[in-house]
C-alpha positions, 0 to 999 in steps of 0.5 A, a space after each residue: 880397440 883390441 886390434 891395436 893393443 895386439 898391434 902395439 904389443 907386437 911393436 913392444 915384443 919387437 922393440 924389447 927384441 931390439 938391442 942397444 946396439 944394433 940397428 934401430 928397426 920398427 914394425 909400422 903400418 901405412 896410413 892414409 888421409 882421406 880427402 871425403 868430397 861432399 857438396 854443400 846442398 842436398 839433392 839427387 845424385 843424377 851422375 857419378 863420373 868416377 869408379 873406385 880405383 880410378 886415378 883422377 886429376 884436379 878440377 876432372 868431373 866427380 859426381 853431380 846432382 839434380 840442379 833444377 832449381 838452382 837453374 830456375 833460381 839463377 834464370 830469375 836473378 838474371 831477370 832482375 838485374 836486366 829489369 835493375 839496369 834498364 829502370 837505372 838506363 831509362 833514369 839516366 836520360 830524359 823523357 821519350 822523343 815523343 814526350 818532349 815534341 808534345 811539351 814543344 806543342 804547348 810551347 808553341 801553342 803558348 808562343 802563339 797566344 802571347 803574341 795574341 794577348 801582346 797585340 791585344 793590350 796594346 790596342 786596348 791601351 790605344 783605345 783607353 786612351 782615345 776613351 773608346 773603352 773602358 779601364 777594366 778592359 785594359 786590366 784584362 788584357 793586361 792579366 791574360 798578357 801577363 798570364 800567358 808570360 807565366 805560361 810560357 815560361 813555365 812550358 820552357 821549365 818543363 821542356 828543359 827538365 825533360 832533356 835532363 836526368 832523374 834525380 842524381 839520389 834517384 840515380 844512386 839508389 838504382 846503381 844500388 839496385 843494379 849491384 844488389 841484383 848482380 851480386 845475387 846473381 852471383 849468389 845463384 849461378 854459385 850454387 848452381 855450380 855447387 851441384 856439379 863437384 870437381 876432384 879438388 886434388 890429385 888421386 885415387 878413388 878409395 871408395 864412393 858412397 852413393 849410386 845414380 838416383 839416390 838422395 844425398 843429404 848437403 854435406 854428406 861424402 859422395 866420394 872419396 880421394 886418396 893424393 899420394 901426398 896423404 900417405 904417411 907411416 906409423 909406428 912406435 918407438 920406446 921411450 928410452 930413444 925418443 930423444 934421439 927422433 926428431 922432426 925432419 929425420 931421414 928413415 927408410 921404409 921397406 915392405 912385402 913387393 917393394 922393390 927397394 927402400 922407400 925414403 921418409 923423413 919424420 913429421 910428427 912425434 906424439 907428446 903423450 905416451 901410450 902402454 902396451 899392454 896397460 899397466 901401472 906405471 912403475 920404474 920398472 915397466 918404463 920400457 913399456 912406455 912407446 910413442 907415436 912418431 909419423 913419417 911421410 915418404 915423397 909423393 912419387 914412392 909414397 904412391 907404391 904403398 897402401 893404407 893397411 900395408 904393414 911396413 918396417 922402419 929403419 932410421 939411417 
């Protein structure tokens, strides 16, 4: 906190130095954004593929951790959801082959046995009428005709519901199963692929928090990246020409080693105030009284300067 008082002091001492009608010069400083790549399960850090000070592209490699059980996790899903689509399979088609040819069997063995009782009441009903036997013996015969009827009709059901489907409710309720499963498979090869971390943009390495072997907690940084686009100046104006900054308006920006002027245009004008050094407000001190304005160079000259860099703002 003391090192930014001295700083903003030092913007004052400048600004004061400044006169109305001269150039409207500040003392500033780059600043970056960093972008801190964690993943989101913890783990041990088995591989880190960047240094500090490397540039990397996006989608390239960062870093990945131990993944066993989410591999195991994934393989296990992947068991299920072929276990969900063969039981969906085997209830959208009839019974096996060798089921049908047995109730095929039974049929014809119940075919056999009508034609058998057929040709058996027909001659009791012959011999009752010529009074060789007796009624009853004709109430029999014309029983087992009558149950082996019942019998083969109800061997044709059973054939007939064996070349159909399962229930069309039993069918919707494994086509459910069936999507449960994938999405869970999803699930798993998602979090498989979290233990392997990608540069999610553009940049330089600033700095990496972990080595090979050691426990990252979830969500904690193992890498950082700086994009070019993230670079952005800071500095001060007082609050007798704050009126005359705006957003969008053009500046340049010179440092120790640039080799010209860098362009920026303006993105942020703070709304509070800030005193430097703190004092009481007064109608004389209202000089004291600066203003946080940002500004962000193009990508490409924003890459020639460094976070820390002191740097000198002249609006055009």
């Amino acid at each position: 906190m003391r090192d930014r008082h001295a700083f903003v002091l030092l913007a004052a001492c400048v600004l004061a130095a400044c006169s109305d009608g001269g150039p409207r010069t500040y003392q500033g400083y780059a600043e970056g954004e960093y972008v801190r790549v964690a993943a989101p399960f913890a783990g041990t850090l088995q591989k880190l593929a960047v240094a500090r000070g490397a540039q990397v592209e996006a989608g390239e490699p960062l870093f990945g951790l131990e993944r066993e059980n989410e591999a195991a996790a994934r393989r296990e899903a992947q068991q299920r959801q072929q276990n969900a689509e063969a039981q969906l399979a085997d209830l959208q088609k009839g019974k096996r082959p060798t089921e049908i040819d047995a109730i095929r069997a039974q049929l014809a063995q119940a075919d056999a046995a009508l034609k058998l009782a057929a040709a058996q009441l027909k001659r009791s009903e012959q011999l009752v009428s010529q009074n060789f036997i007796a009624k009853e013996r004709l109430d029999e015969s014309r029983a087992a005709h009558d149950r082996d009827i019942q019998r083969v009709a109800e061997l044709r059901a059973q054939l007939a519901t064996a070349r159909l489907a399962a229930r069309p409710d039993a069918i919707k309720a494994a086509e459910h199963n069936v999507e449960a499963a994938k999405a869970a498979l999803a699930q798993a090869e998602w979090r498989l692929a979290q233990k392997t971390v990608e540069a999610p943009v553009a940049g330089l390495v600033q700095d990496t928090y972990f080595v090979a072997g050691e426990w990252v907690p979830a969500n904690q940084p193992v890498v950082s990246l700086l994009p070019p686009r993230n670079i952005k100046v800071r500095f001060f104006v007082e609050e007798r020409v704050l009126g005359a900054v705006k957003i969008g308006q053009k500046l340049a920006v010179t440092c120790d080693g640039c080799p010209a002027p860098i362009a920026a245009a303006v993105t942020f004008i703070s709304p509070q105030a800030e005193f430097t050094p703190p004092v009481i407000y007064s109608q004389q001190e209202r000089a004291k009284l600066v203003f946080l304005v940002e500004a962000r160079p193009a990508p490409d000259d924003a890459a020639k300067l460094h976070p820390g860099q002191p740097v000198e703002v002249r609006f055009d």
